[in-house]
C-alpha positions in Angstrom: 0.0 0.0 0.0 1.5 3.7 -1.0 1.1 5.9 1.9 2.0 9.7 0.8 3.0 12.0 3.2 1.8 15.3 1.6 -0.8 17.3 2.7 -2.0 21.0 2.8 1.0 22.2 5.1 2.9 22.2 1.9 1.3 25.2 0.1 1.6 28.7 1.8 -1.8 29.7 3.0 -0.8 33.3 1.8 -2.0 32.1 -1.7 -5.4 31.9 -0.9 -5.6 35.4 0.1 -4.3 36.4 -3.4 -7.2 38.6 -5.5 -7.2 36.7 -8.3 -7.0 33.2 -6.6 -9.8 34.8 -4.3 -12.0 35.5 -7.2 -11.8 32.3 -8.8 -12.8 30.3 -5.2 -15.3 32.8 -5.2 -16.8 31.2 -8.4 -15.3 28.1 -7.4 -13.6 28.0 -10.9 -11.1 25.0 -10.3 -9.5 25.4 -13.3 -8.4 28.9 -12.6 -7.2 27.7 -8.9 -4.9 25.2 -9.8 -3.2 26.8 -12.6 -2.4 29.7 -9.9 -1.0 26.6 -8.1 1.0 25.4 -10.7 2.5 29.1 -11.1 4.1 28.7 -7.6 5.2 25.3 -8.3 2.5 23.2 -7.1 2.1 20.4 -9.7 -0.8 18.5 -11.5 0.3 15.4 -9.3 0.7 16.9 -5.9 -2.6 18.5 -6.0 -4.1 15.4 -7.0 -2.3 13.6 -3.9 -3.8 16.4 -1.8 -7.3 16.4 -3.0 -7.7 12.7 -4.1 -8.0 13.1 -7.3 -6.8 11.0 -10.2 -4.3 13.0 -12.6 -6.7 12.5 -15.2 -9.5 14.3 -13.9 -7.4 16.8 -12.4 -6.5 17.7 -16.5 -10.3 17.7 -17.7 -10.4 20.7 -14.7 -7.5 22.1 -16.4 -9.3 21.9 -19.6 -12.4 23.2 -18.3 -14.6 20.8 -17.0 -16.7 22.4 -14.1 -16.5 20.8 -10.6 -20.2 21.3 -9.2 -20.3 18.3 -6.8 -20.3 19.8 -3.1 -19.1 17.0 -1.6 -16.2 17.0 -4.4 -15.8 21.0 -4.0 -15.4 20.2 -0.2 -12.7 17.6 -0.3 -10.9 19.9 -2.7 -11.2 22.7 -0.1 -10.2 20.7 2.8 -7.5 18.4 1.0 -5.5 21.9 -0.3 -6.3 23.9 3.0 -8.3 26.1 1.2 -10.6 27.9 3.8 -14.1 26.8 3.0 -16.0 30.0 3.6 -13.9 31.7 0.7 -15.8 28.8 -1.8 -18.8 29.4 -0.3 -19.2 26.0 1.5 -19.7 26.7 4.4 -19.9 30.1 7.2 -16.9 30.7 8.9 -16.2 34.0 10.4 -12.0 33.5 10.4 -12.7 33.8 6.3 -13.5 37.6 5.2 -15.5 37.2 2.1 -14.9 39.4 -0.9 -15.4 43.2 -0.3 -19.0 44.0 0.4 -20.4 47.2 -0.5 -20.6 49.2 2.7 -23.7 50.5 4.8 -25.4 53.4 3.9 -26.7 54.6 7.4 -27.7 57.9 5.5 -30.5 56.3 3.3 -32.9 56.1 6.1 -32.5 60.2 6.6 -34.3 62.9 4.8 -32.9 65.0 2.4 -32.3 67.8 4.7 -30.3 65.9 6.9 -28.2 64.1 4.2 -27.4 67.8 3.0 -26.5 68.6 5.9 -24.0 65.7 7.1 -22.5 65.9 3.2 -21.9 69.6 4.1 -20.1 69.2 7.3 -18.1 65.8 5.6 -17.0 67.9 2.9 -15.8 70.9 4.8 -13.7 68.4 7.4 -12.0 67.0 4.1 -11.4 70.2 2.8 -9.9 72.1 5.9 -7.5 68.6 6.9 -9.8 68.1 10.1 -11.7 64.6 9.2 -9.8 61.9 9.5 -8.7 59.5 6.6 -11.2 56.2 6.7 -8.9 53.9 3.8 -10.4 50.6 5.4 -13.7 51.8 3.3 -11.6 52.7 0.5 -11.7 49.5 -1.1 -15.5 49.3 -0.5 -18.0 49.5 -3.3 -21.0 51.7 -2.3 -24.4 50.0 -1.6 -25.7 48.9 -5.2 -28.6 51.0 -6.0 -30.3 49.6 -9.4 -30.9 52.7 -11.9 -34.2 53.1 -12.4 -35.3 52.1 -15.8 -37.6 53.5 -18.0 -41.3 52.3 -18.3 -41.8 52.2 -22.4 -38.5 51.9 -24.6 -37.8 52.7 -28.2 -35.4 52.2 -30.8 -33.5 55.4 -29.6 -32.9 53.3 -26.3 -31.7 50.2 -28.0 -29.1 52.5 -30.1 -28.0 53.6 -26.7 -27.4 50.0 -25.6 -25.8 49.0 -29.0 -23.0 52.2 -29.0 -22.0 51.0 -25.1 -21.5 48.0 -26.0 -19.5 48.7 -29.0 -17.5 50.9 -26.7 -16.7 48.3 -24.1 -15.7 45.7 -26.9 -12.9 48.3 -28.5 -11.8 48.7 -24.8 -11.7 44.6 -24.9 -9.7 44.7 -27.8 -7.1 47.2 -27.2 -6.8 46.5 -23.4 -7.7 42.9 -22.7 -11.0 41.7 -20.9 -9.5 42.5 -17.6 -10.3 46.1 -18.0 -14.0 46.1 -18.7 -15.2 43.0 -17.9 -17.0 44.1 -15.1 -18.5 47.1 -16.7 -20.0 44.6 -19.4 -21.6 42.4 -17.0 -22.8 45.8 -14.7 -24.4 46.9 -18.4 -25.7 43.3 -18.9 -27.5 44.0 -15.8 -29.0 47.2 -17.0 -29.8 45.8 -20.5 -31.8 42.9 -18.8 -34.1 45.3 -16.8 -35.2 47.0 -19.9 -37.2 43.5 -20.7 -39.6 44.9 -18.9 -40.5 47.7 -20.4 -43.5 48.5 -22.6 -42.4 48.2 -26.3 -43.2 47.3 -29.8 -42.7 44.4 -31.3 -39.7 45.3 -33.6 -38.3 47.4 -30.8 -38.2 44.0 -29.1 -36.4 42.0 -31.2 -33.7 44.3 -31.3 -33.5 44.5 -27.6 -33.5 41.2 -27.5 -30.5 40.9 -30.1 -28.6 43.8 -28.0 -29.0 41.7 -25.2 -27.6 38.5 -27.3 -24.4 40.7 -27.8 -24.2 41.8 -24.6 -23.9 38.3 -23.5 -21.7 37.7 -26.5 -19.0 40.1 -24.9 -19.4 39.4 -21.4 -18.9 36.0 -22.5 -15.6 36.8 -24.3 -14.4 39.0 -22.0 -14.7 36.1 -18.8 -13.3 34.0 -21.3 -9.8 36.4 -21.7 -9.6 36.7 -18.1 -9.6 33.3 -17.2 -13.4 32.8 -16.3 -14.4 29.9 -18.3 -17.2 28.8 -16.5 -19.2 32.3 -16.5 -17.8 32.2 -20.5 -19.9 29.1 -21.2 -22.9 30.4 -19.5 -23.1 33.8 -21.1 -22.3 32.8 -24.7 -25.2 30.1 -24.0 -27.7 32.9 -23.2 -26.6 34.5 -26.0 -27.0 31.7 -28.6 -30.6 31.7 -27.0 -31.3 35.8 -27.6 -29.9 35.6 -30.6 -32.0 32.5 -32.2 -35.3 34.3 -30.2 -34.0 37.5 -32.0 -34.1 35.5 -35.3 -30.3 36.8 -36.3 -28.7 34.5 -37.4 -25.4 36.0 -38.3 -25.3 36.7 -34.5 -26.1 33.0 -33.7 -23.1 31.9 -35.7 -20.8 34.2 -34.4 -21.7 32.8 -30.9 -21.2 29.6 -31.5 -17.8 30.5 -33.1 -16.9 32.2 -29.9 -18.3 28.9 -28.2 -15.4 27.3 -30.7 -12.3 29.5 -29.9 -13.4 29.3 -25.6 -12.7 25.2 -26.3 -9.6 25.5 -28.9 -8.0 27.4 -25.7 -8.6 24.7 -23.9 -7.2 22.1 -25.9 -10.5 20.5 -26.4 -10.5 20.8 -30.1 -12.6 18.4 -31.0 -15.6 20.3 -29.6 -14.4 23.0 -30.3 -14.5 21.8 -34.6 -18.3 21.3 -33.3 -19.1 24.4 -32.9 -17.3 25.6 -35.6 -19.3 23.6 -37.8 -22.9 24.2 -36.4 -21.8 28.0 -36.7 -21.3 27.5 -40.5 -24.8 26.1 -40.3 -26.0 29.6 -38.7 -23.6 31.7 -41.4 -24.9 30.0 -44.5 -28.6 30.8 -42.9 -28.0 34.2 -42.7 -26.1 34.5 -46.1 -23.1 36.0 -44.5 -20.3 35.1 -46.6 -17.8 37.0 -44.2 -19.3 34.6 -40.9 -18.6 31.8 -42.8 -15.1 32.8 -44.0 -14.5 33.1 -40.2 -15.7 30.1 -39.4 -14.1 28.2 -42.1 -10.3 29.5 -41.3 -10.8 28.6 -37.3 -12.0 25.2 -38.6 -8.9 24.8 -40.6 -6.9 25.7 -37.8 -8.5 23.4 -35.7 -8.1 20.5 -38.2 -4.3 21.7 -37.8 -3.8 21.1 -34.5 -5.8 17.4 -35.1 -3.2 16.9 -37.6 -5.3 16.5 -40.7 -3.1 18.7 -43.2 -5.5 18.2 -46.3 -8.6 19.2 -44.6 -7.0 22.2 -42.6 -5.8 23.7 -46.0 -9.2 22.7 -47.3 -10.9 24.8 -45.0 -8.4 28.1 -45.3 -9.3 27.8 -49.1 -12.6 28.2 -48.9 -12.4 30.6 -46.0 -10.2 32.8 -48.6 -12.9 32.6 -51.3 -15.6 33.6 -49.1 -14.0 36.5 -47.9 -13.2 38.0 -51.0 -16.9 37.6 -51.8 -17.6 39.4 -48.9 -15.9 42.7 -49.6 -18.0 45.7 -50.5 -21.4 44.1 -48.5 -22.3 45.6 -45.2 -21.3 43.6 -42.2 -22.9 43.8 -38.9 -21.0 45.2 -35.7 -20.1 41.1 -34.2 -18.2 39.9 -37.3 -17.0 43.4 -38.5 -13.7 43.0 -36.6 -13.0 40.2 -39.0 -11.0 42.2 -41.9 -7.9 41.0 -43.9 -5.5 40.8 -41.1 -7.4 38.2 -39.0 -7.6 36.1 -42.2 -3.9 36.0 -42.6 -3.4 35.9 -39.0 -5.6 32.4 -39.1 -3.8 31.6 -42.0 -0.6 32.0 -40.6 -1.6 29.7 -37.5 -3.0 27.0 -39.8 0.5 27.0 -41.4 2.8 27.0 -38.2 0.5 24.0 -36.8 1.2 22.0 -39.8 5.1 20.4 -40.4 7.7 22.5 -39.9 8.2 22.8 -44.6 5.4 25.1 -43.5 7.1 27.9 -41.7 8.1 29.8 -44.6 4.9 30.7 -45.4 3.4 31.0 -41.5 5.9 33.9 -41.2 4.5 35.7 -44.5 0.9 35.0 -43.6 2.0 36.1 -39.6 4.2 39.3 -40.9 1.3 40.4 -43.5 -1.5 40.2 -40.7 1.0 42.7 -38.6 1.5 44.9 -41.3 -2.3 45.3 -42.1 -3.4 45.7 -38.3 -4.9 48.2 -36.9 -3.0 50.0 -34.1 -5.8 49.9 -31.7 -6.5 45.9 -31.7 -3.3 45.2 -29.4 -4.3 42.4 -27.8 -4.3 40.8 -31.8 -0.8 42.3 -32.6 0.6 40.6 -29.4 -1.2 37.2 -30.1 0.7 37.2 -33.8 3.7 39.0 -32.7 3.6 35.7 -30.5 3.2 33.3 -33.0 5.4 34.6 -35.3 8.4 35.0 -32.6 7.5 31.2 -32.2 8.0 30.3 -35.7 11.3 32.1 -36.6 12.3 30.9 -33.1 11.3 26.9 -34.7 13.1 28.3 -38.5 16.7 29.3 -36.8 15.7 32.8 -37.4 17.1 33.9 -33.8 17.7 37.7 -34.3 14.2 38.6 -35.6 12.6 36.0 -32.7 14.4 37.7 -30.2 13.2 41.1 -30.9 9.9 39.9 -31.8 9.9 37.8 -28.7 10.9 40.8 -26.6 8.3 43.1 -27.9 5.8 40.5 -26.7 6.9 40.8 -23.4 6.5 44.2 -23.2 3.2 44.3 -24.4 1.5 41.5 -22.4 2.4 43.5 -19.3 0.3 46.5 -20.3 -2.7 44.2 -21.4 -4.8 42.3 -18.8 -5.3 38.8 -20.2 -5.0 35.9 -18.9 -5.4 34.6 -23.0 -2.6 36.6 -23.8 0.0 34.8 -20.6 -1.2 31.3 -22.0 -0.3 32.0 -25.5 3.1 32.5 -24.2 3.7 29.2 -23.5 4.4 27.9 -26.8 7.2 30.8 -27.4 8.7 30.3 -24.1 9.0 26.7 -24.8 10.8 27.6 -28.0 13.1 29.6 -26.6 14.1 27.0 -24.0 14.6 24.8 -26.6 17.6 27.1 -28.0 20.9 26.7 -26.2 21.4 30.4 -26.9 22.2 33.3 -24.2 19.4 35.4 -25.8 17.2 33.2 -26.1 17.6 31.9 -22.3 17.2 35.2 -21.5 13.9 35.7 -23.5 12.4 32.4 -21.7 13.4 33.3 -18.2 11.6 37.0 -19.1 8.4 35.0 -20.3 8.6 33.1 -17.3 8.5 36.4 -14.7 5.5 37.6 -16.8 3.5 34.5 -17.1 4.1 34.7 -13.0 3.1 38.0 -12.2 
């Protein structure tokens, strides 16, 4: 009989009081937790000795299988020394719980009296008499719903559609990390205004704002790490968007559904999706949807190894597109231009054999050229892969400064997407028994850490 000696004395308890390790037990999002584990050290088989788990399932976590069992949550909890109340399992008044919004003692008082109090606050503040309260600081206020209007109209809807075209250019430029919340806090807004009085068509649109709403909240918990809320916010909006009778929208979910599980190495189901999006695309004769569904196909057969139908798919994907230039394209597939294409392209081609580098790096160097400044998330994901595949063709000068320009974008970018993506170029440069490339890995490695 094997008798192992580890147990939770062996991870610092500090960890657990770490933000982001304390929003993901928040949400119990398992996958999140032990890849913060295995940042400090901790490995796929030690936390599977501590929480009696086989190494197997402890990879579907990893790959995002949800853990929803209590009695499996707990043993996890107990096994790593995780404090229960901080996974919700159980009250403990040792565990503080994530910040709560603080007491409004003023909302019982009338308006007089608020004034006043205000008044007197304000002039302690200003003269350097009051005192400085920082515990509350970190506080949000009491959430108070905005009151939403009785009877909507189009006007309103355009109001909802402009925000949330905002808050996805903030994605794109910044990562999800930024305004994640903000899209879920507008989610919340969007959601009250289903029950207002309106027409028919104003409906359906509200209903398809909502969809993309959803659609962005989903991608955004998706870039941070979040996969769990991901799936169940692209899900409701697969649902608005079918109820909204949009199909183009529909697709462009389920292709977001595709790329959530291509992250996660679950390509198979992630080809799924990919395919029932085409489904949606040739619905709603969109013949840019279903170029963008065609090229993440192919890059998906790429990684399954299947060469002939990869390049197949990044055929048709090109022919499609061209036949989509001049036509109007809707807000969700817009982003899609002539970069991303070559960008996909240039994956498909570095996930193939290695007599396909050559023309990865033209594909990978022509998507940079053509990209827009303010998409920097995109420029670091193919200054990323193309580091990685002049790093795999000997091209070591051009990798290095590539590689390094990486590294000083991720840091300014919060995504979580953006530090896993990393992985592949860091294990390239360890592979090189160069000074400068060392030097590039061990870099990738303090960032990926942070």
């Amino acid at each position: 009989m094997n008798v192992s000696n580890a147990s939770a004395h062996d991870i610092d308890p500090t960890i657990w009081d770490d933000p982001q390790m304390r929003q993901a037990l928040y949400v119990r999002d398992m996958a999140t937790v032990y890849r913060l584990l295995q940042r400090i050290g901790i490995s796929q088989r030690h936390i599977a000795t501590l929480t009696t788990q086989s190494q197997s399932e402890i990879s579907e976590i990893l790959k995002g299988r949800q853990v929803m069992a209590y009695d499996v949550l707990g043993r996890i909890a107990d096994g790593l020394g995780i404090p229960r109340g901080y996974m919700g399992l159980a009250y403990d008044t040792s565990c503080p719980e994530p910040a709560k919004p603080t007491k409004e003692p003023e909302a019982d008082l009338d308006e007089d009296e608020q004034v006043r109090r205000l008044l007197a606050r304000a002039a302690q503040v200003t003269v350097g008499a009051a005192g400085e309260d920082s515990d509350t600081w970190t506080h949000p206020l009491a959430s108070v719903a905005t009151p939403a209007p009785q009877r909507i109209g189009l006007a309103d809807i355009e109001q909802v559609e402009t925000v949330t075209r905002t808050l996805r250019a903030l994605d794109y430029q910044h990562g999800g990390g930024v305004c994640r919340d903000a899209v879920v806090a507008q989610l919340a807004w969007t959601q009250r205004l289903l029950h207002a009085t309106c027409s028919e068509q104003v409906g359906l649109r509200l209903h398809q704002a909502l969809a993309d709403q959803h659609n962005l909240a989903g991608w955004t918990s998706f870039d941070v790490g979040l996969y769990g809320p991901a799936r169940q916010h692209l899900a409701l909006a697969l649902e608005q968007a079918k109820h909204a009778r949009n199909f183009s929208l529909a697709a462009n979910v389920l292709y977001r559904m595709g790329r959530v599980h291509l992250h996660c190495d679950r390509v198979q189901d992630a080809l799924r999706f990919f395919q029932l999006g085409q489904i949606c695309a040739q619905d709603a004769n969109c013949e840019r949807t279903v170029a963008m569904l065609c090229a993440n196909e192919a890059w998906a057969y790429a990684l399954l190894g299947d060469a002939e139908l990869a390049l197949k798919s990044i055929h048709r994907a090109r022919d499609e597109f061209a036949r989509s230039c001049g036509r109007p394209l809707p807000a969700w597939v817009n982003f899609f231009g002539p970069a991303d294409l070559d960008a996909l392209s240039g994956m498909v081609y570095a996930d193939l054999t290695d007599g396909h580098l050559d023309v990865a790096s033209e594909f990978l160097t022509k998507a940079l050229e053509g990209r827009d400044p303010s998409m920097t998330r995109s420029r670091v994901f193919e200054l990323t892969a193309l580091a990685t595949v002049q790093l795999r063709a000997g091209e070591l000068n051009s990798a290095i400064a590539n590689g390094h320009q990486v590294v000083a974008l991720a840091s300014q970018i919060r995504s979580k997407r953006i530090l896993d993506r990393l992985a592949p170029l860091q294990a390239a440069a360890v592979a090189r028994p160069h000074a400068d490339a060392q030097d590039l890995a061990q870099r990738i490695a303090t960032v990926r850490a942070a």
